[in-house]
C-alpha positions as CSV (number, residue, x, y, z in Angstrom):
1,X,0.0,0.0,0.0
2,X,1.4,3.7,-1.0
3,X,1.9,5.5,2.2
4,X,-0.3,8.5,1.0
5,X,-3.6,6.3,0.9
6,X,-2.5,4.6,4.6
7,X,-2.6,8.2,5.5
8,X,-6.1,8.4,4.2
9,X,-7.0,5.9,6.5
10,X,-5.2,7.7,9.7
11,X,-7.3,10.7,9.2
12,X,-10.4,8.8,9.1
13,X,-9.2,7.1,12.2
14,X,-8.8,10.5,13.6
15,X,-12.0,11.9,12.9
16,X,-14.4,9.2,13.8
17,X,-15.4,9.3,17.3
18,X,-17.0,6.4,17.7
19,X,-15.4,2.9,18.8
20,X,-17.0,0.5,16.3
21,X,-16.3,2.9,13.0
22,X,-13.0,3.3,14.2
23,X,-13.0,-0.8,14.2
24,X,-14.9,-1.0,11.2
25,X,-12.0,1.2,9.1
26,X,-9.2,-1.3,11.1
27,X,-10.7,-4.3,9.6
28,X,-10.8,-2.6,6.1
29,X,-7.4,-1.6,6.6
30,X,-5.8,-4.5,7.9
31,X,-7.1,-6.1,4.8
32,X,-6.3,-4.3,1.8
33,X,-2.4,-4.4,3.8
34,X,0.1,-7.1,2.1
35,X,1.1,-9.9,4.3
36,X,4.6,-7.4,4.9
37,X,3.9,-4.2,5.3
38,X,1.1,-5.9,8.2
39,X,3.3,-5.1,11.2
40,X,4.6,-2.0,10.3
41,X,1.3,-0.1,9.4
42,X,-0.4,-1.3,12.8
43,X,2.5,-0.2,14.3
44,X,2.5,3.3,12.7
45,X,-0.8,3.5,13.3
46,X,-0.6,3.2,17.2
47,X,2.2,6.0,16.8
48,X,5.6,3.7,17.0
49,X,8.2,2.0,15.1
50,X,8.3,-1.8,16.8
51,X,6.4,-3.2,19.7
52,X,6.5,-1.5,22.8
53,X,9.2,-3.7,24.8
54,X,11.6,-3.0,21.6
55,X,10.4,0.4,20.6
56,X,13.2,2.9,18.9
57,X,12.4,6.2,19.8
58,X,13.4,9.2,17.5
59,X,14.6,11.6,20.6
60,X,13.3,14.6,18.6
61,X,12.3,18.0,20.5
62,X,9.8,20.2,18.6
63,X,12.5,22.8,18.1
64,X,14.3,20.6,16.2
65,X,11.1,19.7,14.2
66,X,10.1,23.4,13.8
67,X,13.3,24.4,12.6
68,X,12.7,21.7,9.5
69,X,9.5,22.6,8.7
70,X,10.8,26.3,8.8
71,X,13.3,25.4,6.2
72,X,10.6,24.3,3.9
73,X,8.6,27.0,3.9
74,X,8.5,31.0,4.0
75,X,5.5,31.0,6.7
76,X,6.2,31.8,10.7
77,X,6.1,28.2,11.5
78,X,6.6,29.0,15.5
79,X,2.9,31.0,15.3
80,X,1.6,28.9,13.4
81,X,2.6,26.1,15.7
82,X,1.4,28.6,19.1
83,X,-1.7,29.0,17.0
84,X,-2.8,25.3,16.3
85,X,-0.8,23.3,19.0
86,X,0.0,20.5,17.0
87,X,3.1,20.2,14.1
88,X,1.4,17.7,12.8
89,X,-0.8,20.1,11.6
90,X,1.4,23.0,11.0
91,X,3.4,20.1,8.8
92,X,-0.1,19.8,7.0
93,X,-0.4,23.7,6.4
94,X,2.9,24.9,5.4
95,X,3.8,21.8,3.1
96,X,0.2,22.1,1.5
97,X,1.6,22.1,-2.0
98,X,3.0,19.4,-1.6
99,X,0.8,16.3,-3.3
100,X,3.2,13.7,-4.8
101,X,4.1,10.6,-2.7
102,X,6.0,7.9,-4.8
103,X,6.4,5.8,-1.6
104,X,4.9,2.7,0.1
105,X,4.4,1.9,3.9
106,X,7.2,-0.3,4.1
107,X,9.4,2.6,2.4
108,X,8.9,5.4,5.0
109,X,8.9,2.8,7.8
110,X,12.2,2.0,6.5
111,X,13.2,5.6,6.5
112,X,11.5,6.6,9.6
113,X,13.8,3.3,11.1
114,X,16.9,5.0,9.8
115,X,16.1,8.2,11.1
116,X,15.6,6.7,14.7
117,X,18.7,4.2,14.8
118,X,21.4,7.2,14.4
119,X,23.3,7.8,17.2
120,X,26.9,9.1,18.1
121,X,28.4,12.5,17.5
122,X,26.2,14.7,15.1
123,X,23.4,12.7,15.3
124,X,20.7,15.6,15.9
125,X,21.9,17.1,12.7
126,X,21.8,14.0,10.5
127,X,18.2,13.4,11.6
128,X,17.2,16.9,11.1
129,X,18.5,16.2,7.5
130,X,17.0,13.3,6.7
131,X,13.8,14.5,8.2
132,X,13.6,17.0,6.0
133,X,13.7,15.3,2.9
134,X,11.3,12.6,3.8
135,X,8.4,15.1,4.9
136,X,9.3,17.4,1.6
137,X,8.6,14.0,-0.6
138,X,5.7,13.2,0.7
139,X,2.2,14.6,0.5
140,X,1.2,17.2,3.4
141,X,-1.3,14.9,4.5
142,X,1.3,12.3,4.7
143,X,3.6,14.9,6.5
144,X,0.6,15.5,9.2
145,X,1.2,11.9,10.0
146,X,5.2,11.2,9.5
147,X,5.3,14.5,11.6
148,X,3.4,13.0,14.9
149,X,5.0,9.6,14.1
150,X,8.6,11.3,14.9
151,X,7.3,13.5,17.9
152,X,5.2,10.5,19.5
153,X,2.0,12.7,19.3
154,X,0.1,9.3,17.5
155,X,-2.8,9.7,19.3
156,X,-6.2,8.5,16.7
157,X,-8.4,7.2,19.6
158,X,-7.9,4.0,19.8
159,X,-5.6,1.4,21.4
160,X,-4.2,-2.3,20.7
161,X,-7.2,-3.9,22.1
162,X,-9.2,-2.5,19.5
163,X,-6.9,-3.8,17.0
164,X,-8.0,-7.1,18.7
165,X,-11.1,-6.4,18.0
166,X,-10.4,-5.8,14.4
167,X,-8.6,-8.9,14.2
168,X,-11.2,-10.9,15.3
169,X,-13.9,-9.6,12.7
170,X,-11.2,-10.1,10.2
171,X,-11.0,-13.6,11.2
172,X,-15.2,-13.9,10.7
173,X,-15.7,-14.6,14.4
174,X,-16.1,-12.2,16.6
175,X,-15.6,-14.1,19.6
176,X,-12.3,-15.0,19.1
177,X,-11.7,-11.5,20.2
178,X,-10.9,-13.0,23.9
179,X,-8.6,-16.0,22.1
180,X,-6.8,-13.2,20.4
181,X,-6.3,-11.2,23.6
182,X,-5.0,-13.9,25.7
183,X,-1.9,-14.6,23.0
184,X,-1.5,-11.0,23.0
185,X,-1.5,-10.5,26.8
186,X,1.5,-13.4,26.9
187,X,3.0,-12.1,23.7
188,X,2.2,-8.2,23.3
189,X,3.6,-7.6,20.1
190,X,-0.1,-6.7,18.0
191,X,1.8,-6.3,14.9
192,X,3.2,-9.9,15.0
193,X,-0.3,-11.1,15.6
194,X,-1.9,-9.0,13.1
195,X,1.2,-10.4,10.5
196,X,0.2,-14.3,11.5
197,X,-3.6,-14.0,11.3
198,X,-3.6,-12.3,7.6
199,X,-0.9,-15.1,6.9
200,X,-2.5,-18.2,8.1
201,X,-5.5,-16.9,10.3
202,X,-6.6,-18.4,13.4
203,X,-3.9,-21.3,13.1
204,X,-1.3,-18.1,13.1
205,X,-1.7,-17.6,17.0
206,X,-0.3,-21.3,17.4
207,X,3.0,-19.8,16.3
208,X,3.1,-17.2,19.1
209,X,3.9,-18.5,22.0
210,X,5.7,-16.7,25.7
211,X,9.4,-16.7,25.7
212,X,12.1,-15.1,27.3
213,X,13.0,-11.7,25.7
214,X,9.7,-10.6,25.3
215,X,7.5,-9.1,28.4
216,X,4.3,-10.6,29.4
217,X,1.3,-8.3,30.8
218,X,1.0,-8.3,34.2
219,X,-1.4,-9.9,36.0
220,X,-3.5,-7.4,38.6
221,X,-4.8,-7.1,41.9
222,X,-8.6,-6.6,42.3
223,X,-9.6,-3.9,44.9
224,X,-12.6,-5.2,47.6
225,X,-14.6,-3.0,50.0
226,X,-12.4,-4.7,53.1
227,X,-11.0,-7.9,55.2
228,X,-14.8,-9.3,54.6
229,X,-15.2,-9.0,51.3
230,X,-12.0,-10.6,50.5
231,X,-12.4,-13.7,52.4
232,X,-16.1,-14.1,51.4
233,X,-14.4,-13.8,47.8
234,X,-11.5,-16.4,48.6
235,X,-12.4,-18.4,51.5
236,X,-9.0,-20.3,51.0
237,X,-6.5,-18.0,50.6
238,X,-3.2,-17.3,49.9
239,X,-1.6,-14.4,51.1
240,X,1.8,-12.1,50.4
241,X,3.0,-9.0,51.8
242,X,2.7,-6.1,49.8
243,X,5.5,-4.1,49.2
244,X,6.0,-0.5,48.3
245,X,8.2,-0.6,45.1
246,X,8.3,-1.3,41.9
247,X,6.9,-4.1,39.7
248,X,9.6,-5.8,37.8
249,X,9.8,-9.0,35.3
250,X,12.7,-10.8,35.1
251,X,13.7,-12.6,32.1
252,X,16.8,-15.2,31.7
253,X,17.7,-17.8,29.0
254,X,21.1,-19.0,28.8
255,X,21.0,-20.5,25.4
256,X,20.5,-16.8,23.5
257,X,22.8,-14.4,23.6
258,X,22.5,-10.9,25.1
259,X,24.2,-7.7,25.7
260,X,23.9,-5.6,28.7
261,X,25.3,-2.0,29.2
262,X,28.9,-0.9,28.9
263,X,28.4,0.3,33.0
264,X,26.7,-2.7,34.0
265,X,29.5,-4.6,32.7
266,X,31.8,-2.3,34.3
267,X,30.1,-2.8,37.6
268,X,29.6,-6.2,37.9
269,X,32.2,-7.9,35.2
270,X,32.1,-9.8,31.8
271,X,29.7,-12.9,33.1
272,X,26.6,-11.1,33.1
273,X,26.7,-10.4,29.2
274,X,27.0,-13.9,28.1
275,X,23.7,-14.7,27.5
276,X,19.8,-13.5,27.8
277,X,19.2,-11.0,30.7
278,X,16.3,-8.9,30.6
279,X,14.2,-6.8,33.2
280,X,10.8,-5.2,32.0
281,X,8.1,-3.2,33.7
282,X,4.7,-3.4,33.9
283,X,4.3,-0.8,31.1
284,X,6.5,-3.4,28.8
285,X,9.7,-0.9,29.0
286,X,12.9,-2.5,28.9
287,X,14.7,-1.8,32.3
288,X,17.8,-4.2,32.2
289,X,20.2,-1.1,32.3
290,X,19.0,-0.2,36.0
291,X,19.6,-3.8,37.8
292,X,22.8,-4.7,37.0
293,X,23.1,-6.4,40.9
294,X,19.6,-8.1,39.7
295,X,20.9,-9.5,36.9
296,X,24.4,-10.4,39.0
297,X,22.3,-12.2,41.5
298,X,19.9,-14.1,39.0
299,X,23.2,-15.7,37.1
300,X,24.3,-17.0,40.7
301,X,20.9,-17.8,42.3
302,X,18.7,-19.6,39.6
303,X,18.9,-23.0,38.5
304,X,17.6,-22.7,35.3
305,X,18.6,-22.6,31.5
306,X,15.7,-20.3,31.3
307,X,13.2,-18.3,33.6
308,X,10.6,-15.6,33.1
309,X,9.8,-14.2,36.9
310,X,7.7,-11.6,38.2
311,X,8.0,-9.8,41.5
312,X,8.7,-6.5,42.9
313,X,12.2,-4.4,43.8
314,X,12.6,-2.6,46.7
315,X,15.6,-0.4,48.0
316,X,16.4,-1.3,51.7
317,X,19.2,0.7,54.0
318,X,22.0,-1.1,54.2
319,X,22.8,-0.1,57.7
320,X,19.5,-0.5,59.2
321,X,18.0,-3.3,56.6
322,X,15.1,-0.8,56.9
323,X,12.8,-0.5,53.2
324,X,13.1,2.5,51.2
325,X,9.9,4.9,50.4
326,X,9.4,4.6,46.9
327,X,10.2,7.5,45.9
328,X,13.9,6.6,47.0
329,X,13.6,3.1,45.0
330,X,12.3,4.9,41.8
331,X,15.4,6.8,41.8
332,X,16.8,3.9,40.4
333,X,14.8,5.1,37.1
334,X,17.5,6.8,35.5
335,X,19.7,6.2,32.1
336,X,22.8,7.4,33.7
337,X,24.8,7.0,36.9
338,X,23.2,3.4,37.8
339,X,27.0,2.4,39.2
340,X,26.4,5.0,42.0
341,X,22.6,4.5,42.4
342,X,23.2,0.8,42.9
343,X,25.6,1.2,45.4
344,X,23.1,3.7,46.9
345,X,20.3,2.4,46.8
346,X,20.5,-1.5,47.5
347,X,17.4,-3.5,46.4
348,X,15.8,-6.9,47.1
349,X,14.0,-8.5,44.5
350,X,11.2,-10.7,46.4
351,X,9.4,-13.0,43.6
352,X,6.4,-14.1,43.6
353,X,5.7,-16.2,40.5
354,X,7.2,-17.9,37.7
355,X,5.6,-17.9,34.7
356,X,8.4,-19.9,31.7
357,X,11.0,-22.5,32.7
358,X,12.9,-24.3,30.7
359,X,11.5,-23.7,27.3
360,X,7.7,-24.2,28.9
361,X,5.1,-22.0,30.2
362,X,4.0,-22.6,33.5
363,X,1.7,-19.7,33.3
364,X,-1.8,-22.4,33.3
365,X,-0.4,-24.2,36.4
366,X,-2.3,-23.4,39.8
367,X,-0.3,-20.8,41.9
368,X,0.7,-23.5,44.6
369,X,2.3,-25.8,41.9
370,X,4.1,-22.6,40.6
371,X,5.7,-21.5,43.7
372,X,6.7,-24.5,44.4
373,X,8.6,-24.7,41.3
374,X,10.0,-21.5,42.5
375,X,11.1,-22.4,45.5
376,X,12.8,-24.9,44.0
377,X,14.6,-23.0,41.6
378,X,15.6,-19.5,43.4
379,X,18.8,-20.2,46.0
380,X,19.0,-19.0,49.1
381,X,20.9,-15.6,48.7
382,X,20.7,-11.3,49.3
383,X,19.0,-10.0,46.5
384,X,16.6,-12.4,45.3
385,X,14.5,-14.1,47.4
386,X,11.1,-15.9,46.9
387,X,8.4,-13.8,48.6
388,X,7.1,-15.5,52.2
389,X,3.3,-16.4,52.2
390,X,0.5,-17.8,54.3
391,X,-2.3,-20.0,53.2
392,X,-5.3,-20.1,55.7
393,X,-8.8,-20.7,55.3
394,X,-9.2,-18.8,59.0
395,X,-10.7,-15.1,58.7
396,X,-8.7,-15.0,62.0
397,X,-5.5,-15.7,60.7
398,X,-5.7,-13.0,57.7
399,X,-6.3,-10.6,59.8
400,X,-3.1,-11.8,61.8
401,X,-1.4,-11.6,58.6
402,X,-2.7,-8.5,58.1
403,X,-1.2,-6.8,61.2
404,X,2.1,-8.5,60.5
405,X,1.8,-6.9,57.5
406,X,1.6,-3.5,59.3
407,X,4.2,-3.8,62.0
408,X,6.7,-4.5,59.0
409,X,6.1,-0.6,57.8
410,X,4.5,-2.7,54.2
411,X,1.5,-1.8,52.5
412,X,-0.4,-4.5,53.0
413,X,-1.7,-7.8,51.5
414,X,-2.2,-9.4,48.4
415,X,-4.3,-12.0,49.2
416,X,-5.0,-14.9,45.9
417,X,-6.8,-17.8,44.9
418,X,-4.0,-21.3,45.4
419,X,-5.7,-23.4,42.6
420,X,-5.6,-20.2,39.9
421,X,-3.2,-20.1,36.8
422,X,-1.7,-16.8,36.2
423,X,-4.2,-14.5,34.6
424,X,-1.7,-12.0,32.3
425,X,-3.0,-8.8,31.8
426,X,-6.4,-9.2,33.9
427,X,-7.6,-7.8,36.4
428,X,-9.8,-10.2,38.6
429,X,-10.7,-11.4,42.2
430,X,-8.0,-14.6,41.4
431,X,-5.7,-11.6,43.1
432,X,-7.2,-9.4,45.6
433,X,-5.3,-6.5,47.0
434,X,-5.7,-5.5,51.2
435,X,-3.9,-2.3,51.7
436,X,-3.4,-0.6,55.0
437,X,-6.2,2.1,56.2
438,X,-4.7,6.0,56.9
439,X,-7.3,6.9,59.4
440,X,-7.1,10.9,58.1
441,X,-7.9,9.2,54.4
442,X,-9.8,7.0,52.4
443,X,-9.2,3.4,52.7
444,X,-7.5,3.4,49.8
445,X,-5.6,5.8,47.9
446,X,-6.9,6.7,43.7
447,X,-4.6,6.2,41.3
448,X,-5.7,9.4,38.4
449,X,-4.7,10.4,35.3
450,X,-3.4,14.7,34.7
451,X,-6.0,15.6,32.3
452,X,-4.5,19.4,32.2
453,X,-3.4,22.2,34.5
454,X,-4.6,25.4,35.7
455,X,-2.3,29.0,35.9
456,X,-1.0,30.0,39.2
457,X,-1.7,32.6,41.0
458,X,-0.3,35.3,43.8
459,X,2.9,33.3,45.3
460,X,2.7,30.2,42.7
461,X,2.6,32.8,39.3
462,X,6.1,31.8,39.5
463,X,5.5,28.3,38.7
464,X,2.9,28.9,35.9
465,X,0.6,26.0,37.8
466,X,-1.5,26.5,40.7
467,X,-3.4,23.8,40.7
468,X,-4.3,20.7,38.0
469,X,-6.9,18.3,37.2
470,X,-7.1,14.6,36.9
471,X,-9.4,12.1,36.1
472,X,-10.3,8.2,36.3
473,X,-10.8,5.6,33.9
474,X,-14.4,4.4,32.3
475,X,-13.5,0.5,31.2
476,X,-16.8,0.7,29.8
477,X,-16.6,3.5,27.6
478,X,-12.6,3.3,27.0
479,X,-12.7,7.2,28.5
480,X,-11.1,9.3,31.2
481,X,-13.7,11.1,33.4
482,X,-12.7,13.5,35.9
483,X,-13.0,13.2,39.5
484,X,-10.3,16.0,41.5
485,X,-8.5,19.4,41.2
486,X,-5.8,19.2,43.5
487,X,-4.7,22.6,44.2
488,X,-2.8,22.1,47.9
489,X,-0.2,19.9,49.5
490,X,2.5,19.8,47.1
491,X,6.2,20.9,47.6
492,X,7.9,23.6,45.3
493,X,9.5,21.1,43.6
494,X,6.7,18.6,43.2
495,X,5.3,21.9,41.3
496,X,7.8,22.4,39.0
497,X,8.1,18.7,38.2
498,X,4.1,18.5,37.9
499,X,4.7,21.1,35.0
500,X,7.1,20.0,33.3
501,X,5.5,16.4,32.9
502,X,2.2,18.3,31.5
503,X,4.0,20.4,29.3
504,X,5.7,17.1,27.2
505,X,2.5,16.4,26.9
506,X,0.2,19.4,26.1
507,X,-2.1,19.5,23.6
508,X,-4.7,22.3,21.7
509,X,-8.2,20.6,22.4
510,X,-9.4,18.0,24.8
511,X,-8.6,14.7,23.7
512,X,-11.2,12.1,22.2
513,X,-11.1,9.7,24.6
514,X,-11.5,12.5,27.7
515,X,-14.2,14.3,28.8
516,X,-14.6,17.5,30.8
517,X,-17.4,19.6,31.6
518,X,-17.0,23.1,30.3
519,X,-16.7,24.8,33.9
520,X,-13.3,23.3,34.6
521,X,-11.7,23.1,31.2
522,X,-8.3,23.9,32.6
523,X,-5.8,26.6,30.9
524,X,-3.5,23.8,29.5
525,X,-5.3,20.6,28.1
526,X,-2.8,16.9,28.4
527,X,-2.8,13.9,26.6
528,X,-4.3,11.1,29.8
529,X,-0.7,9.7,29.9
530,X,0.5,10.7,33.3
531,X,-0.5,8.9,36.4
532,X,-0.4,10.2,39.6
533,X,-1.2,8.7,43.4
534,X,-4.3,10.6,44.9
535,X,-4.9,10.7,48.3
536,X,-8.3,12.2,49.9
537,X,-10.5,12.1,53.1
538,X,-14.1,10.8,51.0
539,X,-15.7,10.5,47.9
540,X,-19.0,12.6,47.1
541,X,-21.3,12.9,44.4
542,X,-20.4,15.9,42.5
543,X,-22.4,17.4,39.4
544,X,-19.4,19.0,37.6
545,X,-17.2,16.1,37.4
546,X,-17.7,13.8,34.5
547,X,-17.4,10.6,36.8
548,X,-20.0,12.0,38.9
549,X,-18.3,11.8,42.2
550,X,-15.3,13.9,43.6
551,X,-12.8,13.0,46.2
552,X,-12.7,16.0,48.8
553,X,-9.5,17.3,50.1
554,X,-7.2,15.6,47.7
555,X,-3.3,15.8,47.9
556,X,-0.7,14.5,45.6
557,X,0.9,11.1,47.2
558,X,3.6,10.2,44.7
559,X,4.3,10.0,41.4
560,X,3.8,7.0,39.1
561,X,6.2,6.7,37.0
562,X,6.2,3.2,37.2
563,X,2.4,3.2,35.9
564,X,0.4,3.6,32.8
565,X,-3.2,5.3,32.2
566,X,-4.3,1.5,31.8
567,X,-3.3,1.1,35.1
568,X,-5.7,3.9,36.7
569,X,-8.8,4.1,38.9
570,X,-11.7,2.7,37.1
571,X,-15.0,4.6,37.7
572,X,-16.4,1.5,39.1
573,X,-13.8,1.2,41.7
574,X,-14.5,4.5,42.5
575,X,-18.3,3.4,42.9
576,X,-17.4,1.2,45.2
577,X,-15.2,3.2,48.1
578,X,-18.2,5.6,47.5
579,X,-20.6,2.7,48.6
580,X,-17.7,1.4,51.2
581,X,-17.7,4.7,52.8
582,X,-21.3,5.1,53.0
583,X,-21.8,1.3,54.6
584,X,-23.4,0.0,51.8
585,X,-20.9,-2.9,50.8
């Protein structure tokens, strides 16, 4: 397919609102695409070059990109550009004369490739250069698109599971959509299972299977009105500490090679680059660089050829053996310095599951059978140790647990059903999650999504933010509603950083999939992409919010860096605190 009708199709993507036309124009897409080119136009179309675990990124500001476009025409490109709010657009405008496009998809994804794999000393200007003939050989409404592809501003409306969706039709049965979903949730590379079902259809998804090297979704805690709930949900349970850090998959295969980087080698030697070491997160990005000691500790402590292992890292004081806030762990985050950060901030990795071994996935065996292979395969050792656990079928006992839970300084419980296989990428009641009360606070703290920002004033004018709002998420209606402005509580410097995150992510008009009553359209809109920890004393029914409840007295508890808008609130979670509070659960 020439690139300049694919285009054709992302601007009718764009401008339908509604889910099922949007999957309706998948479907005809997906089917007029060669066998090829499959991959690479559903990647394009989600706004990235590869799957999200193996993503290049182009590492272009919009300065860069509005000095190109400036090149290319005689108009004010940085008014026009303050004027709309997206260079997608301006691309659009200025290179309007432009109306030939000689290429394919596979031929700008194969320039848009080269563009993002230069590195090294003058890289900016080379991909400047080559940037700018690409978008002056192509069509303007071709440019709109290759524009928004290098910036990361992709955003038609829709998401992977849609394309599952699309898929499904495609395949003549719609209710292979959950079939499809479940290879995807193990194997989350959609444009690999979009390639296999236009090549061989349903018999395609038998050649996808969970291996090391490629991140499966995580599986998710349920949230329950209290103690009660959970137990009448899971009489026999099986319960873990909850710890306040970071969610972290760890892959190993000693039969494929792999590379770490240069200063994890440094740090910990040549014998942790010899073969397949891999840590993800839950959002599918590619940590390894940050846990060099986790990947020095794996080589000596598992007995496997191969192991895919989820469980969560937690800086601890050295001194004291104390855990870390999370905010202290999460400074492990970082793309430089992790020599210094690893000295400084120690972690365990306590693991909880197993989900491949040895060239198998154990993913459909019951949790006790699973961590018992674990048990068996994780030696005794600092770093990584297999997380303790109580099975009970005594309401007594939990609540034991519970406590013990609390004079440890941890969050919590998460409390699951023994006889379950590992549910990837679900959220159910197989996993329930108990987490400490803060008696000034809800139960439970809301994890939101920034919808936009509002100007300071008097003594914050010199931030530029005095307050923001955020939102939760409607699983029903694929949405963002909102729920808070937070306008108190934070530090100067939880401000500033507040700002700065928005600002990456600004945008002219209010997203599709967001809604806002006019009264508290804030002065600077955001792509939902930011998730943030919001804590408050209750939840009432408001009539301005779109969610139609509002948490009163809200303040900022962290950061979630490690979290993605998937991950948020749902509005029926937030139903039921509202019913908790008011003692009708």
């Amino acid at each position: 397919m020439k690139f300049k009708e694919f285009a054709t199709y992302l601007e009718r993507l764009e401008t339908t609102p509604k889910r099922l036309e949007i999957t309706d124009i998948l479907v005809e897409l997906i089917g007029k695409l060669e066998h090829e080119e499959t991959p690479q136009a559903v990647y394009l179309s989600l706004g990235y070059l590869k799957a999200p675990f193996e993503n290049r990124v182009f590492n272009m500001a919009d300065r860069q990109v509005v000095k190109i476009l400036q090149a290319l025409t005689n108009e004010n490109v940085a008014a026009l550009y303050a004027e709309l709010g997206d260079l997608g657009s301006v691309a659009k405008n200025v290179l309007s004369k432009n109306i030939d496009n000689k290429y394919s998809i596979t031929e700008v994804y194969g320039k848009l490739m080269e563009i993002a794999c230069i590195e090294g000393s003058g890289s900016v200007e080379l991909k400047m250069k080559k940037t700018t003939v690409l978008l002056n050989s192509v069509d303007s409404l071709s440019a709109k698109f290759i524009t928004r592809i290098i910036l990361g501003t992709v955003r038609l409306g829709f998401t992977e599971l849609t394309v599952v969706s699309a898929l499904a039709l495609i395949t003549g049965d719609k209710k292979l959509s959950e079939k499809i979903e479940r290879v995807y949730n193990e194997h989350p590379d959609i444009g690999l299972i979009a390639q296999r079902i236009k090549e061989d259809g349903v018999a395609g998804l038998k050649k996808i299977d969970i291996e090391p090297g490629v991140p499966v979704l995580s599986q998710k805690a349920q949230r329950v009105s209290g103690m009660e709930e959970a137990f009448e949900r899971l009489p026999h349970v099986w319960a873990e500490f909850k710890f306040d850090g970071t969610r972290v998959q760890l892959h190993m295969d000693r039969n494929k090679k792999g590379v770490i980087g240069k200063e994890s080698a440094d740090l910990f030697g040549e014998s942790t680059k010899k073969f397949l070491m891999k840590t993800y997160t839950r959002n599918l990005e590619e940590t390894t660089h940050q846990y060099p000691d986790l990947l020095e500790a794996a080589d000596k402590q598992i007995k496997a050829d191969s192991v895919i292992l989820d469980g969560e890292a937690i800086g601890y004081n050295r001194a004291t053996g104390d855990f870390l806030p999370f905010q202290e762990t999460i400074q492990r985050k970082r793309k430089h310095g992790i020599t210094e950060a690893a000295k400084n901030i120690p972690l365990k990795y306590f693991v909880f599951d197993i989900l491949y071994l040895n060239g198998k996935s154990t993913t459909e065996l019951p949790l006790r059978e699973r961590k018992r292979i674990l048990r068996g395969i994780v030696s005794a050792g600092d770093t990584l140790v297999v997380d303790d656990d109580m099975e009970t079928e005594s309401f007594e006992r939990l609540v034991e647990y519970f406590e013990l839970a609390k004079e440890k300084g941890l969050e919590g419980l998460i409390v699951k059903n023994p006889d379950d296989n590992y549910q990837a990428g679900a959220r159910s009641y197989s996993w329930i999650k108990l987490k400490k009360a803060d008696e000034k606070l809800l139960d439970d703290s809301v994890d939101c999504v920034l919808l936009g920002y509002y100007h300071g004033k008097g003594v914050r004018s010199k931030f530029g933010i005095g307050g923001f709002l955020v939102g939760v998420k409607d699983e029903n209606n694929e949405v963002y509603k909102t729920v808070t402005k937070v306008g108190t509580g934070l530090t100067d410097e939880e401000w500033v950083k507040i700002k700065k995150l928005a600002d990456k992510h600004k945008t002219k008009t209010v997203p599709k999939n967001v809604l806002i009553d006019r009264t508290l359209l804030p002065n600077v809109i955001v792509e939902p992409v930011i998730v943030l920890e919001i804590g408050a004393d209750e939840i009432s029914v408001s009539q301005n919010h779109t969610s139609g409840y509002a948490l009163r007295f809200p303040r900022l508890i962290k950061f979630r860096e490690d979290k993605n808008p998937s991950e948020a609130t749902t509005l029926k979670e937030i139903e039921l605190m509202f019913r908790k509070q008011r003692g009708k659960v």
